[in-house]
C-alpha positions in Angstrom: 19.2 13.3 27.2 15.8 11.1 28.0 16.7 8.5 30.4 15.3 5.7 27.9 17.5 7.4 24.8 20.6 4.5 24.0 23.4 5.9 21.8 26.5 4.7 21.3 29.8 6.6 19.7 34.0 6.4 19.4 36.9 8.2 21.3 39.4 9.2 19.8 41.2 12.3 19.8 42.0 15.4 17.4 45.8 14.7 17.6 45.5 10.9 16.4 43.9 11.4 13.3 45.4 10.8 9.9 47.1 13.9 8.5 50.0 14.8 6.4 51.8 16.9 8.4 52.8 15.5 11.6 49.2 15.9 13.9 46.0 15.3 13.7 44.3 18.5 13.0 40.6 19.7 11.8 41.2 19.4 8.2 40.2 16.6 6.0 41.1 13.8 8.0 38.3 15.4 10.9 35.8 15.0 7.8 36.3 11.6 6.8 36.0 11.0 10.0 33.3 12.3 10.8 32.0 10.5 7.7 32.9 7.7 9.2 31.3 8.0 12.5 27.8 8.6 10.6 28.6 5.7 8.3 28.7 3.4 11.5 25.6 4.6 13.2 27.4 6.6 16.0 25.6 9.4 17.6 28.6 10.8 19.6 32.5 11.9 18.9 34.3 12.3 22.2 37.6 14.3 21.9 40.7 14.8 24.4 41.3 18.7 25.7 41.3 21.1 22.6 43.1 23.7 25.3 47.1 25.1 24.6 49.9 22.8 25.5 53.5 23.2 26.7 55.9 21.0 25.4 57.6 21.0 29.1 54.7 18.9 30.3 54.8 16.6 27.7 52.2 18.1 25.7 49.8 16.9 28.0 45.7 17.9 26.7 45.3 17.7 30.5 48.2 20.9 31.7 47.0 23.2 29.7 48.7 26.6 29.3 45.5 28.3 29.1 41.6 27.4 30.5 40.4 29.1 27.5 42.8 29.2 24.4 43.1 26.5 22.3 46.1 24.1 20.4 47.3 26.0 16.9 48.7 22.9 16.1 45.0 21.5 15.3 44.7 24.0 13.0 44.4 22.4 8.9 46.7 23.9 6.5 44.4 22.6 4.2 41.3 24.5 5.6 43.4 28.1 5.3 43.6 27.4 1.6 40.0 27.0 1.2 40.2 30.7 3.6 42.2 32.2 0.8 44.5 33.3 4.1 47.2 30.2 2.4 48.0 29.4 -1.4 48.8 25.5 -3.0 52.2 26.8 -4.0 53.1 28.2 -0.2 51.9 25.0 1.6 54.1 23.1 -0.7 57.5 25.3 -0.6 56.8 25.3 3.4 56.0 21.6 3.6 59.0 20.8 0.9 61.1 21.7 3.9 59.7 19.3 6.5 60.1 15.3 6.5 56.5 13.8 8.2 57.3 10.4 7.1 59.4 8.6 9.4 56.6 7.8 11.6 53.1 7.8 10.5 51.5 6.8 13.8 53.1 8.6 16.0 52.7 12.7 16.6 55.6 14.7 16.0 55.1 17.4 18.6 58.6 19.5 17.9 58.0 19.2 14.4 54.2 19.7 13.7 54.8 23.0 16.1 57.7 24.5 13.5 55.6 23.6 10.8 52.6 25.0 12.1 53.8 27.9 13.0 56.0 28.6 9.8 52.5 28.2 8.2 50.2 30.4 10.3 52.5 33.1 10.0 52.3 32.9 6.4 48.5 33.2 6.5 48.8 36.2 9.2 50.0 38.1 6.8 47.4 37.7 4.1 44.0 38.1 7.4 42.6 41.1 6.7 43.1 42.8 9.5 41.5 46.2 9.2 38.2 47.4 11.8 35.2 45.3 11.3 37.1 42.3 9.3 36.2 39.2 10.9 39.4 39.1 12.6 39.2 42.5 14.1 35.2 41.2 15.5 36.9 38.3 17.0 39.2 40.4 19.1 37.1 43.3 19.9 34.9 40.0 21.1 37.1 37.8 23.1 37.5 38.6 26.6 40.3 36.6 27.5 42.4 36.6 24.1 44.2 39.9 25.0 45.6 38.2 28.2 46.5 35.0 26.8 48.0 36.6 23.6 50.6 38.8 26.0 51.2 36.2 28.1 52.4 34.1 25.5 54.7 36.8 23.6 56.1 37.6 27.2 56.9 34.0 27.2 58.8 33.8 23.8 60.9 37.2 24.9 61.7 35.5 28.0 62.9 32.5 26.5 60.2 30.4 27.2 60.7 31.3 31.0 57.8 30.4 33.2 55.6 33.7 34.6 57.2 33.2 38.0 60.5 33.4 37.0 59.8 36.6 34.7 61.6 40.0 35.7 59.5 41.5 38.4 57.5 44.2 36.9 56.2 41.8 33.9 55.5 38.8 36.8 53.2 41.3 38.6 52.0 43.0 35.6 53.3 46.5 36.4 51.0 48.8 34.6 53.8 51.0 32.5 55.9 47.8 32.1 53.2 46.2 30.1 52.2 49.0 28.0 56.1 49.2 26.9 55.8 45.4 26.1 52.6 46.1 24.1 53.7 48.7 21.9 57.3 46.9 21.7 55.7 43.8 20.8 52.1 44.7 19.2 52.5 42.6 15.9 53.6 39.6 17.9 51.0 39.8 19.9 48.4 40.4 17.0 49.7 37.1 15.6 49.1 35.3 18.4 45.2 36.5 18.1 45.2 35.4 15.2 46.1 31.5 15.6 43.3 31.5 18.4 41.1 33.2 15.3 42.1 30.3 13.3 42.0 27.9 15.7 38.0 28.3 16.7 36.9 29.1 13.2 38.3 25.9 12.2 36.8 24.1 15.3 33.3 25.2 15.0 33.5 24.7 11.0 33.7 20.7 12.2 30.9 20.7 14.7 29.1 22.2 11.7 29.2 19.6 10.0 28.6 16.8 12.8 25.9 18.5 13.6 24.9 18.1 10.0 25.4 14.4 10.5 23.7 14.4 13.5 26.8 13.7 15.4 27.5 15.1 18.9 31.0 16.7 19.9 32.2 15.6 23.5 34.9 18.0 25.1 36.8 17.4 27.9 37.3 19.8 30.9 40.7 19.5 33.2 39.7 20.4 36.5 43.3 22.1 37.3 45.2 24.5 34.9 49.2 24.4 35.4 50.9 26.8 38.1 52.4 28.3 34.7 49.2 29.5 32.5 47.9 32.6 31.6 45.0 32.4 34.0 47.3 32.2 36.9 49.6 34.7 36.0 46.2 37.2 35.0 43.8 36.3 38.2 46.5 34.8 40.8 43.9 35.9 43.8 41.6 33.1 42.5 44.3 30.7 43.2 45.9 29.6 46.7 49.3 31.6 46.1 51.1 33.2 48.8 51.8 37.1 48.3 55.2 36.5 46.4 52.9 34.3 43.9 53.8 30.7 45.6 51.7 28.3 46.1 50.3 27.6 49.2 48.6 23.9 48.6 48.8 21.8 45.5 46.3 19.4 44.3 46.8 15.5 44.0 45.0 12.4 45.4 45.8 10.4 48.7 47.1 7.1 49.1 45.4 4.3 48.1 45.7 0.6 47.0 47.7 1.7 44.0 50.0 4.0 45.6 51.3 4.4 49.5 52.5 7.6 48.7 49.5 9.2 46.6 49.3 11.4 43.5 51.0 14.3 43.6 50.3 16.9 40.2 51.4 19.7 41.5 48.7 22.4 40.0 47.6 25.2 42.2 44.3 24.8 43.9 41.5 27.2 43.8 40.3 29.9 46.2 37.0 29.0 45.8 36.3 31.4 48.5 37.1 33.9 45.8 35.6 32.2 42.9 32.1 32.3 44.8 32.5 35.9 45.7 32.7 36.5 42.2 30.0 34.0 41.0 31.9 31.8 39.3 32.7 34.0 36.7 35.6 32.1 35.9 33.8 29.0 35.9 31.0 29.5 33.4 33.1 31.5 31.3 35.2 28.8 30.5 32.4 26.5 30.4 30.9 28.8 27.9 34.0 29.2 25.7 33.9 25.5 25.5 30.5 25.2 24.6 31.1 27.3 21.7 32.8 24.2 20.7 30.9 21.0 22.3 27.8 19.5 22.3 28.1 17.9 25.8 31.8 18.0 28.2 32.8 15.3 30.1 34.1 16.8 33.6 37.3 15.4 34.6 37.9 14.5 38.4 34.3 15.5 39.4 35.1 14.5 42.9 37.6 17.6 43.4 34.4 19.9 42.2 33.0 18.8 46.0 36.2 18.5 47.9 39.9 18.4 46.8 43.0 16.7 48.4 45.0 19.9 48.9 49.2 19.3 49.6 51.3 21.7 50.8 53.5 23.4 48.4 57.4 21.4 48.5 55.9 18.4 49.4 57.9 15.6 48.2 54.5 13.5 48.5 50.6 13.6 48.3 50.3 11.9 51.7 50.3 14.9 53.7 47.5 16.6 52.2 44.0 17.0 53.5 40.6 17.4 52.7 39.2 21.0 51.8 35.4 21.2 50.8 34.1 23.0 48.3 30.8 25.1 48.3 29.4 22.7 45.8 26.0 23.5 46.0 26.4 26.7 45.1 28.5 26.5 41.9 26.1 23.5 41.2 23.3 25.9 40.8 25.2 28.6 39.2 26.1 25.8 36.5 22.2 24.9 36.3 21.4 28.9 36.1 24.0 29.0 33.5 23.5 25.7 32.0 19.6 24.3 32.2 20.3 21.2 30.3 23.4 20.7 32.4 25.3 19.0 29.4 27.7 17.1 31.2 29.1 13.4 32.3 31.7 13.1 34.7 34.7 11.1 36.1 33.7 9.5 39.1 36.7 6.5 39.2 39.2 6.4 42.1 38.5 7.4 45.5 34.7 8.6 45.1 32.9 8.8 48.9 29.2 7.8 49.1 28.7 11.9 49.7 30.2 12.6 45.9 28.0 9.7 44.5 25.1 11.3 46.2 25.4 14.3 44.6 26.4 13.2 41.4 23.3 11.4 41.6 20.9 14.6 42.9 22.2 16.8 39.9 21.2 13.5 37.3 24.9 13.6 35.6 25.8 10.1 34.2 29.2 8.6 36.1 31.3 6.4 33.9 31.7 2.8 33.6 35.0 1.0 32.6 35.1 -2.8 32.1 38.6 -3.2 32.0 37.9 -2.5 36.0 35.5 -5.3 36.2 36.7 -9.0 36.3 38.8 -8.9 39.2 35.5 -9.5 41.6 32.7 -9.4 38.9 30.1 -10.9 40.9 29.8 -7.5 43.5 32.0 -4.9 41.0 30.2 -1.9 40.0 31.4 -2.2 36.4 30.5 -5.3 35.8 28.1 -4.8 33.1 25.3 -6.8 35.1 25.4 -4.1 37.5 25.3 -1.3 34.6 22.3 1.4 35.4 21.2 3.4 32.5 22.2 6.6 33.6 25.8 6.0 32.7 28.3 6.1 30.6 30.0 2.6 29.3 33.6 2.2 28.0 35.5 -0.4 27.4 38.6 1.9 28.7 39.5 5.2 28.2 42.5 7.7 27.6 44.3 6.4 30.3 43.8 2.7 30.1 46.0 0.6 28.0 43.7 -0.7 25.0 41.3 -3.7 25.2 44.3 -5.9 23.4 47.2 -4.4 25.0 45.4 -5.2 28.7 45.2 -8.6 27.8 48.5 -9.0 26.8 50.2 -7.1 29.0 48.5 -6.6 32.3 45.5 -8.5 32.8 46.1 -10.8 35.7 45.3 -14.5 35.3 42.2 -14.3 37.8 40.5 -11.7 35.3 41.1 -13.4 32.2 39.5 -16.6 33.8 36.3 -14.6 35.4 36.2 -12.5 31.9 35.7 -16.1 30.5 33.6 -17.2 32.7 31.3 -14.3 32.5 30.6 -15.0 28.3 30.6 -18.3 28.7 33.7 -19.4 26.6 37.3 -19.5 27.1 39.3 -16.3 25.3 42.6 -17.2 23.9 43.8 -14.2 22.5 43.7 -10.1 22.9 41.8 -10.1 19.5 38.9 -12.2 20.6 39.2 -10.5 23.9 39.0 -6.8 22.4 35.6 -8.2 20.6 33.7 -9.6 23.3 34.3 -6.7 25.6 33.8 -4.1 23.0 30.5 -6.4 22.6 29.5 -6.1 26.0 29.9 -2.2 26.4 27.6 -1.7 23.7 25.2 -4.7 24.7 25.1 -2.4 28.2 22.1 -1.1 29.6 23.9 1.8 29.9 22.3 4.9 27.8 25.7 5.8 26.3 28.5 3.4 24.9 31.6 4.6 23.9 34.6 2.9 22.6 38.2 3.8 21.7 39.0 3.8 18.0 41.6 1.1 19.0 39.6 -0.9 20.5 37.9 -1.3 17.1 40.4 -1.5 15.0 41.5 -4.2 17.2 45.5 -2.3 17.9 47.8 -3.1 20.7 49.7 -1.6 23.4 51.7 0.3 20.8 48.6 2.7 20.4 47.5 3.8 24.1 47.4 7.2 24.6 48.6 8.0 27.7 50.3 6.0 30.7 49.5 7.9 34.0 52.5 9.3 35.9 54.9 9.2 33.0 56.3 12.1 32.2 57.2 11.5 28.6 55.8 9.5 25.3 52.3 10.2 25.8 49.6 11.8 23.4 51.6 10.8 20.4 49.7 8.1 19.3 48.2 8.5 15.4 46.0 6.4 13.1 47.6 5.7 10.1 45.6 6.9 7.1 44.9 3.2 5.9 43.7 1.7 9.4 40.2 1.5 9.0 39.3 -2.0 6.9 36.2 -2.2 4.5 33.4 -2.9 6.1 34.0 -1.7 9.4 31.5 1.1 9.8 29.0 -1.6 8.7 29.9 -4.4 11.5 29.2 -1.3 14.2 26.4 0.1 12.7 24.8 -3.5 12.5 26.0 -4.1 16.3 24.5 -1.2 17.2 21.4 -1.6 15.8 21.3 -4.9 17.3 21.4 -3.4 20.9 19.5 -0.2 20.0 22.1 2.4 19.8 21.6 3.2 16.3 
């Protein structure tokens, strides 16, 4: 990206898109969108994790089951017809059976999963499946499919039993044990292949077409995986388990002004002892798997890429932890070897030490700015758009942020409303005047790069944030309704925009 370059473009995930059956998934309602996004003079779709979910942690983007694999849910029933692997009549009969209408903005997880999979096993039977199909290409050509496809199975069998609590020769992957399980379970395990085939042939199909529009797809990357994934149950030496598979130290945040007692997630830490030894293999592979996908990632937690708050494991508490480096400099230049362009922005919010700005800075990755941060102190606050630099990223908030109109009606302290008033010279009344002006100043930013929540532009309420940090449950669930976006809409952002030289 030139440093003088000023784009601007909309968040808003996969999940919350308009669809028919439950979820948001890459079918028609990705298109329009996409249509939508050109329409309105963005440059730039940023997405949520595309990565597997479990629905025992909440079906959290951000606890994936996998580092590589991706969510079968996203996959269009739509888009298999035009495959010839699904007919008209067997989408109806299956769909017949399913009721999606009780709530149109709001994800049905449990039933979007039975539905999905009731229809992807429909289409598994009509893949050609036979050497050099393109099926059979994309498993002979997938290094970590094999893995994640018997993991899974072994998962189902086991009742959805987490690795760790598996009998003893499938939790350490005893070699005859898993042969048996292979041949046992061979057409189970073939079927789970085949989602993933679906799944990425569906996914690159869209950034097909943005890059037809000139759009560019932002993924996200989780720092952590969950204890129970496929990648720690496959490569547990690249994790800080004991030798009975326990973790040694989990990963979290200290305490801060928020919380006395810290953040504690609870995902294994790395060995990056290991991972180095190995040069980042791990690393880049994943990064490249996504990139078959993305444009540009945005790196979540960057700080914990140059040290991590490690906790012991049992901990009741993140304020025990400590500080453990890691080599950054070298998996930095692996990533440059790897990646020249280095096509990344990162998280740099909470706790972030002058040394973690420093580098951030050396490698040239644009940090992100969130206003909803700023009005407490505007005058000295770093995301205060009058101290904006252009190497950033501006939002108005993000995932984890209530929206613009919710803040204001919800949690906004009276301090913040009166500085926010202050700051554009007139006094705001209301959370729809509110969401307006700050949507207005993120893209009036000197910062290279706006984005916005689709919310935020449509003007929506608490009722649509997407996730509420440490809450375990009712998160991700929020969907646009089909009919949300008013005439005219795409023509008031293109024309604002345009006005500030994003489009």
């Amino acid at each position: 990206m030139s440093q003088r370059q000023r784009s601007a473009g909309i968040l808003l995930p996969i999940t919350a898109l308009p669809s028919k059956y439950g979820i948001g998934d890459f079918g028609p309602g990705a298109f329009e969108f996409a249509k939508f996004l050109h329409d309105a003079g963005q440059k730039m779709w940023q997405i949520l994790p595309l990565t597997a979910i479990d629905p025992g942690c909440g079906n959290s983007p951000y606890s994936p089951t996998s580092a590589f694999a991706g969510n079968y849910l996203l996959v269009s029933p739509e888009l298999l017809i035009e495959e010839n692997l699904l007919t008209q009549d067997e989408l109806e009969k299956i769909s017949s059976k399913y009721d999606f209408s009780k709530s149109p903005d709001r994800v049905n997880y449990d039933l979007a999963r039975d539905f999905k999979t009731e229809i992807l096993n429909a289409a598994f039977k009509r893949c050609p499946k036979a050497s050099g199909s393109e099926f059979d290409e994309f498993r002979k050509n997938t290094e970590w499919l094999a893995s994640f496809a018997l993991f899974s199975v072994i998962k189902q069998v086991q009742g959805g039993a987490s690795w760790y609590e598996w009998p003893e020769e499938l939790k350490h992957k005893d070699a005859a044990a898993i042969k048996k399980f292979k041949a046992e379970y061979s057409n189970e395990i073939a079927r789970q292949e085949f989602y993933q085939y679906v799944f990425f042939k569906q996914a690159k199909k869209l950034k097909a077409r943005l890059e037809e529009l000139e759009i560019e797809l932002i993924g996200d990357l989780p720092l952590y995986v969950t204890r129970d994934c496929a990648d720690v149950w496959e490569n547990p030496g690249q994790f800080d388990l004991d030798e009975n598979l326990i973790p040694v130290t989990i990963a979290g945040v200290p305490p801060d002004y928020f919380s006395s007692t810290g953040q504690l997630w609870g995902n294994p830490t790395y060995k990056w002892e290991v991972m180095e030894a190995q040069g980042f293999k791990w690393w880049i592979d994943r990064l490249k798997n996504l990139f078959l996908l993305f444009d540009k990632v945005r790196i979540d937690h960057f700080r914990g890429l140059v040290a991590y708050w490690a906790v012991p494991y049992g901990s009741d508490t993140a304020k025990n932890g400590r500080w453990v480096d890691v080599p950054h400099e070298k998996f930095f230049a692996a990533l440059k070897e790897n990646f020249p362009d280095m096509p990344f922005w990162v998280e740099n919010l909470g706790i972030i030490t002058p040394d973690v700005e420093e580098i951030r800075k050396k490698l040239d990755l644009p940090g992100m700015l969130i206003l909803l941060f700023a009005f407490g102190n505007p005058w000295e606050n770093p995301y205060a758009p009058h101290n904006h630099t252009r190497k950033s990223v501006v939002y108005t908030g993000t995932h984890d942020n209530n929206t613009s109109r919710g803040w204001f009606e919800n949690e906004a302290r009276e301090d913040e409303l009166k500085n926010f008033s202050s700051y554009i010279g007139r006094d705001v009344m209301d959370g729809f005047i509110f969401t307006s002006e700050i949507t207005r100043l993120a893209v009036s930013s000197v910062a290279d790069i706006a984005i916005i929540p689709m919310q935020d532009y449509l003007r929506l309420g608490a009722e649509a944030r997407i996730n509420v940090p440490s809450t375990p449950s009712g998160n991700w669930s929020w969907q646009m309704r089909g009919d949300a976006i008013p005439d005219g809409l795409a023509d008031r952002i293109k024309a604002a925009c345009k006005l500030y030289g994003r489009a």
